[in-house]
N, C-alpha and C positions, 0 to 999 in steps of 0.2 A: 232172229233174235239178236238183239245189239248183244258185243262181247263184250264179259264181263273183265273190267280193270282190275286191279289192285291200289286200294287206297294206302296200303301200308309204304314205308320206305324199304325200297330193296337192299340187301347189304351185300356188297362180293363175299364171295368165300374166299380167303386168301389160304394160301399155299403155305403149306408147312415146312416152318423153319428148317434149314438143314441141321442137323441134330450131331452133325463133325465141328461143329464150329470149337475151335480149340478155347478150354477154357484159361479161366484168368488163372497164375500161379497166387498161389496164399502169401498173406503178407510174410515178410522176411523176419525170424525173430532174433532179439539180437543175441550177441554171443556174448556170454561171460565173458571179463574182464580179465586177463592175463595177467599170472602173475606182478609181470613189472608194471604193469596197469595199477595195480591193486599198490604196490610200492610207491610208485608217486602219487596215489592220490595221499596214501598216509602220509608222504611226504611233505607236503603242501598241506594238510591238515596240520601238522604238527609248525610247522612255519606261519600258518596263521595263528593258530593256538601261541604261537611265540611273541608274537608282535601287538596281536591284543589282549596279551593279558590274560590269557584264558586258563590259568593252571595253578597248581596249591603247592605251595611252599608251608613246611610244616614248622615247629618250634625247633628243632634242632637244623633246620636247611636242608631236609630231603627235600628233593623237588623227584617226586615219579616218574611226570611224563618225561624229564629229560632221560632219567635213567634206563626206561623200557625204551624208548626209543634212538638214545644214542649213543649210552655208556655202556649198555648192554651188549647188544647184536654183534660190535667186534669180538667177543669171547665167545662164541658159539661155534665159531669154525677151530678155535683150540679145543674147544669141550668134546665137540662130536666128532672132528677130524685129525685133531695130532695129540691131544691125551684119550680119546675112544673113552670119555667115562662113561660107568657102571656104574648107577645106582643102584642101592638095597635098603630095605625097610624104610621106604618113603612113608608107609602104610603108620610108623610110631610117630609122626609127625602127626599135630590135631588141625584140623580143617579151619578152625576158628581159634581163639584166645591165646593169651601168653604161654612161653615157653620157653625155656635156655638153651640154645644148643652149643652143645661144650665138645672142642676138637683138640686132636693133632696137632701140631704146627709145626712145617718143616716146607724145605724148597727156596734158601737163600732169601727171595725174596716170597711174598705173600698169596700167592698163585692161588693156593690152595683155599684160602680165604672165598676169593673172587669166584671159583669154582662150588665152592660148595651154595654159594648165594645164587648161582646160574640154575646148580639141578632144584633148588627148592621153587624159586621162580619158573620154571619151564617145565619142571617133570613133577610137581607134585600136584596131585588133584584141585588142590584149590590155588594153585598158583602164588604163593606166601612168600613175598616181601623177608629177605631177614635181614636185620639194623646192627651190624657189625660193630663194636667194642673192639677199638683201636687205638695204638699206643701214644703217647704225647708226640712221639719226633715225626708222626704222620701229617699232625696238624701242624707243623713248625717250618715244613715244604714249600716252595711260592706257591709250586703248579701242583702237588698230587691234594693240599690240604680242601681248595673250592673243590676240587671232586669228589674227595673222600667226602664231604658235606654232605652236597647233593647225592653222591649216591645214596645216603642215608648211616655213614659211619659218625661216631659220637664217640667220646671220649672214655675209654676204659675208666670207669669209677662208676662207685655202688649207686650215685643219685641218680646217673641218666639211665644205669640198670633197671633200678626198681620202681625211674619213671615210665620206661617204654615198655615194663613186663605189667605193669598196673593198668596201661592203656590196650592191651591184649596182642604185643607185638611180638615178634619170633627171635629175640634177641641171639646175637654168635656172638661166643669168645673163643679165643683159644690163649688158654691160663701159662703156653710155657713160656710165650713171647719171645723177643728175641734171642732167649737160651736155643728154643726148636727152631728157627728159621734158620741160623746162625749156626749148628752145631758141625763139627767135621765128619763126611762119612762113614767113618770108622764107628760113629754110634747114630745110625742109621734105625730108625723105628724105636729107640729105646728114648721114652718119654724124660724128660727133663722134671724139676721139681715146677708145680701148680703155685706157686706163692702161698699168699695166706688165705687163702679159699674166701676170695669177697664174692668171687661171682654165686658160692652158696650161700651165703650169706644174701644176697639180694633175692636166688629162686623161695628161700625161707619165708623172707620178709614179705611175698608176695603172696605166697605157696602156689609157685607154678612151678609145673615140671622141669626136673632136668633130664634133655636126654642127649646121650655119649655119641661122640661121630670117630668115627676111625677110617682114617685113611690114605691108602697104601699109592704110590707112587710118584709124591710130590717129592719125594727124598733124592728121586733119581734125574731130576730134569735139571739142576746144576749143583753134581756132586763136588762139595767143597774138601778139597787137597789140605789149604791154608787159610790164615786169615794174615793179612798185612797190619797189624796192629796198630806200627807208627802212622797209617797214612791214612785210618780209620781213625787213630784222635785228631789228625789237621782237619780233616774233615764234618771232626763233629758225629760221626756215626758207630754205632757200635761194633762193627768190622766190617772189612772190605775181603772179598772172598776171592780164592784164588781154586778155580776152577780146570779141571784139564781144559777147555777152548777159553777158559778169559783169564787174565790179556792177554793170552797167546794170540788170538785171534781177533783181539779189538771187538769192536763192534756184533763181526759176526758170534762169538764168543756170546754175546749175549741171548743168542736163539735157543730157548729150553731143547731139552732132549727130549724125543716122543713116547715117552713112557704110557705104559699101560696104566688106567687110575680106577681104583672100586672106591665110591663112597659108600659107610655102611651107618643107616644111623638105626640105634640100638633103642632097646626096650625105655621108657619112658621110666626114670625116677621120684616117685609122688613125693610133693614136701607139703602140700595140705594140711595134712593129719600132725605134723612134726611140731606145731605151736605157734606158728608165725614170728613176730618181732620178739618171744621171749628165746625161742630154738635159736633164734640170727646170734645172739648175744652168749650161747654157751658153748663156748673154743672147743669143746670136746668133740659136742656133736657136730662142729663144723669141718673138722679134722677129720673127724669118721668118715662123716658124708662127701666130704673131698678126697680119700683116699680111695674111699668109692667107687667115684667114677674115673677117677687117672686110674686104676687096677680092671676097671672093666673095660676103659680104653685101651687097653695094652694088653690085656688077652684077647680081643679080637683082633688086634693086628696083626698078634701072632697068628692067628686063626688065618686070617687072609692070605699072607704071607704063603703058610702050606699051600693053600689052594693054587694060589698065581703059577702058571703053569712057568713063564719069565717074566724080566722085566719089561719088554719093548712088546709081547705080543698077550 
């Protein structure tokens, strides 16, 4: 018999792969961006945002993004590292709408001010902006008045008050003015007279709360000895302080002292309910309500006070 073919096509068997062959590594993924990474890109963001124009200037000349990004950040290493501040009852602070906050004022110069605008910006939940009421000779400055602007300070008077507490902003004062920045040691925490209570007179007018900030440590960072009277009117300023390190020390003289500092901001004052523009107009209840709060200011200081264990720790 002839042998039978195969009409199909034959296929080799091929040999199994070797099964060590090393495999490929997975792709590489990238690595988060490092701090200083993450710094210069806002860096360069905020530098184009500069140059085109990209940013809100308001009716009074706060400009934000300057000030979060570069009037701010140098006070953070005084806040967390050479005054160690404590804040308390962030929690009476409202997450939203107008408010008054009414202080202290002590520390030569206005530290305290700057400080307390840092913890409400960086520690308090909603990160709240506050528009400081500041005194005429701040605007009268070459160089601190365009700052004071942009950072968002305006003119102590009832109109820019009752403007920026109607538009739901977190307004500061502190009513002793240069009596409390300016005081001699010797009357250390003991509150100066409030003037004639306009800043109640505008939370009235609005009826947005006021609520009391007390705080303890600005008093100690250049305790005033003296004040140089004569050389404080050549000057044009309301006194020139004479400190144990200044002028003995010149320059260096001017480096605060590392004092220990509690901000406490207190229970909210409602003026709602009090009448609005007819309450503003009756001197009584303006008097009340301003004795008010300067006596609830001044017993938590003293309150604090007990507590601090010293000045410097």
């Amino acid at each position: 018999m002839p042998e039978a073919r195969s009409t199909g096509n034959v296929i080799p068997l091929r040999s199994e792969e070797p099964t060590d062959r090393p495999v490929p590594p997975p792709a590489a993924v990238a690595a988060p961006p490092s701090a200083w990474e993450q710094k210069l890109a806002g860096g360069l963001a905020f530098v184009r945002r500069r140059i085109t124009g990209d940013y809100e200037i308001d009716d009074f000349g706060y400009d934000k993004d300057l000030t979060e990004h570069v009037l701010l950040p140098p006070l953070r290493p005084l806040y967390d590292k050479w005054f160690r501040v404590e804040t308390r009852g962030l929690d009476n602070v409202p997450d939203a709408g107008g408010a008054l906050i009414v202080a202290n004022h002590s520390g030569t110069v206005p530290v305290d001010a700057l400080m307390t605008t840092l913890a409400l910006h960086d520690h308090h939940p909603a990160k709240r902006n506050l528009r400081l009421l500041a005194a005429d000779l701040v605007f009268q400055l070459p160089v601190v008045a365009p700052v004071a602007r942009k950072s968002g300070n305006t003119l102590a008077c009832n109109a820019d008050a009752e403007r920026l507490l109607s538009t739901d902003e977190l307004v500061g004062v502190f009513p002793e003015g240069f009596k409390g920045i300016g005081k001699p040691f010797s009357e250390r925490y003991k509150l100066q007279r409030f003037g004639r209570g306009g800043f109640v007179s505008a939370a009235l007018r609005t009826g947005k709360p006021i609520i009391p900030v007390s705080i303890v440590g600005a008093e100690e960072i250049y305790p005033i000895l003296g004040n140089s009277k004569t050389l404080a009117r050549l000057l044009g300023l309301p006194y020139v302080p004479i400190t144990p390190l200044f002028p003995l020390l010149g320059p260096l003289g001017a480096i605060p002292l590392p004092s220990k500092w509690i901000i406490e901001f207190g229970e909210p004052i409602e003026t709602a309910h009090l009448g609005g523009s007819a309450a503003a107009e009756d001197p009584m209840l303006v008097f009340n309500l301003t004795d008010q709060v300067r006596e609830t200011i001044q017993s938590t200081l003293y309150t604090l006070l007990m507590q601090r264990r010293s000045v410097f720790f």
